[in-house]
C-alpha positions as CSV (number, residue, x, y, z in Angstrom):
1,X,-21.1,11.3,-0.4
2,X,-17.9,12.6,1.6
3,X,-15.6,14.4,0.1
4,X,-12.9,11.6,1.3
5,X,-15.0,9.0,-0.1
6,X,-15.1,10.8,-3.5
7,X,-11.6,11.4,-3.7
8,X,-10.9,7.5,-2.7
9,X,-13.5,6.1,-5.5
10,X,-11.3,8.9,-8.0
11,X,-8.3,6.9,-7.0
12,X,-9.7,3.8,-7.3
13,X,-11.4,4.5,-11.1
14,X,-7.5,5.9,-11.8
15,X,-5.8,2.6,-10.3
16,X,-8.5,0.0,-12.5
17,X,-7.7,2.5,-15.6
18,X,-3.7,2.0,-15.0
19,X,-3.8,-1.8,-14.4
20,X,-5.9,-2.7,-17.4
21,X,-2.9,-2.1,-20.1
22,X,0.2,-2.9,-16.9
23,X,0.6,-6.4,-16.1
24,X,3.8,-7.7,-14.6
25,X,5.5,-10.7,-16.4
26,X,8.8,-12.7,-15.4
27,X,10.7,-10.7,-17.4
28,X,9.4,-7.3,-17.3
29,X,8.1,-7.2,-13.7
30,X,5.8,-4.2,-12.2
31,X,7.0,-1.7,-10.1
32,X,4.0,-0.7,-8.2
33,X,3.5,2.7,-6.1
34,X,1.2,3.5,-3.7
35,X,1.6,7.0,-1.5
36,X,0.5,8.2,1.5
37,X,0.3,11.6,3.2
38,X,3.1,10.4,5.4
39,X,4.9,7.7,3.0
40,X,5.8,6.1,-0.2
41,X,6.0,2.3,-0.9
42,X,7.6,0.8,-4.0
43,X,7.0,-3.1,-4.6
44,X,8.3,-5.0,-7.5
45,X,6.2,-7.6,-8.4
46,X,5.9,-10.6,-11.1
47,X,2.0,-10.7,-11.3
48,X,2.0,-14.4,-13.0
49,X,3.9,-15.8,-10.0
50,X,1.9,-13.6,-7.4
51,X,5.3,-12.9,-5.6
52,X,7.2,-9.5,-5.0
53,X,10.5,-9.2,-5.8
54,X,11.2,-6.4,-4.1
55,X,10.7,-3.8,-2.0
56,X,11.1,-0.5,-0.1
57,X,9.4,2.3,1.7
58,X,10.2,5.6,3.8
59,X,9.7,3.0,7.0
60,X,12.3,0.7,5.5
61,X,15.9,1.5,6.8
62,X,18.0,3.9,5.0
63,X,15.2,5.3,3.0
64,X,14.0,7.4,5.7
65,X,16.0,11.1,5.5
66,X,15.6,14.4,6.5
67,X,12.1,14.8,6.3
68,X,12.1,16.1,2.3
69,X,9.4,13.9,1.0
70,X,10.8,14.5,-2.5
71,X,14.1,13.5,-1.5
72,X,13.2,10.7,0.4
73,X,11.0,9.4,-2.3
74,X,13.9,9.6,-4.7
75,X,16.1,7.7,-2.2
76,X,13.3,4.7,-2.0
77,X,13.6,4.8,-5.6
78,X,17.3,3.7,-5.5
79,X,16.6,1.6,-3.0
80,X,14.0,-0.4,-4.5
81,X,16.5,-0.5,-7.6
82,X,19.2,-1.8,-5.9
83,X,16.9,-4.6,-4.6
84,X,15.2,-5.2,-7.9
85,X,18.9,-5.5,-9.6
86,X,20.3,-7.7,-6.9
87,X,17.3,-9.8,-7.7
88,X,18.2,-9.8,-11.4
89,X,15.2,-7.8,-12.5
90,X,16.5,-4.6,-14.8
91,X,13.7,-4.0,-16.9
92,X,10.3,-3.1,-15.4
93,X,7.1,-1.4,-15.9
94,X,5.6,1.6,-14.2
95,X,2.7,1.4,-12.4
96,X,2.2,5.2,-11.0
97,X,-1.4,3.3,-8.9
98,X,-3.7,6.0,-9.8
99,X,-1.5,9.0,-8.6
100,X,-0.7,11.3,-11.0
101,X,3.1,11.5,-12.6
102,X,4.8,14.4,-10.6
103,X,5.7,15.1,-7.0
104,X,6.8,12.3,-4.2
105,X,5.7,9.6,-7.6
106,X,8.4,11.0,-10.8
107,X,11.3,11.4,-7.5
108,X,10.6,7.6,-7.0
109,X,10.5,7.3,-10.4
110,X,13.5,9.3,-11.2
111,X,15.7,7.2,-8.8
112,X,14.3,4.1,-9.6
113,X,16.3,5.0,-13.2
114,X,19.3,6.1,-11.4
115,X,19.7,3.2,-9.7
116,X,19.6,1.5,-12.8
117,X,16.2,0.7,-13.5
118,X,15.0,0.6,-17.2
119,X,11.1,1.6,-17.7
């Protein structure tokens, strides 16, 4: 087995542990996050309707900065805040996607709350 393939199954065995106890409802939706070596994506999603709510990434405009990945995380964070509030979501629940809780992940997190987000 590859070392690739190893570290994706790791992932994947972290992602299934995470989303057994983190389900998204109308009320308290999910605000999933799923990072790349390049980018970080933020969804907010209602898992009982199957629809996102919102959503933003490094590709999305105005998220993209100076090329800080910690920085530009945090600014998808408010961004994705912004769009969940506007959509009248205030309350959600963190789904980290089988990353672990510090880095490009706790900056989104971090300003995701800034922007008014409740966890």
């Amino acid at each position: 087995m590859s070392v690739a393939s190893k570290k994706f199954e790791g992932l994947s065995r972290r992602h299934r542990r995470v989303r057994k106890s983190i389900v998204g409802t109308p009320d308290r939706p999910r605000l999933a996050v799923y990072r790349s070596n390049r980018h970080i994506y933020a969804q907010v999603i209602d898992d009982f309707a199957g629809k996102t709510l919102a959503a933003a990434s490094t590709l999305s405009a105005g998220a993209a900065g100076n090329g800080e990945p910690k920085e530009d995380a945090k600014r998808v964070g408010l961004a994705v805040a912004e769009k969940a509030k506007a959509a009248g979501v205030t309350r959600v629940r963190f789904d980290r996607g089988g990353f672990m809780y510090h880095g490009r992940v706790q900056a989104l997190a971090d300003g995701a709350r800034e922007g008014g987000l409740e966890f």
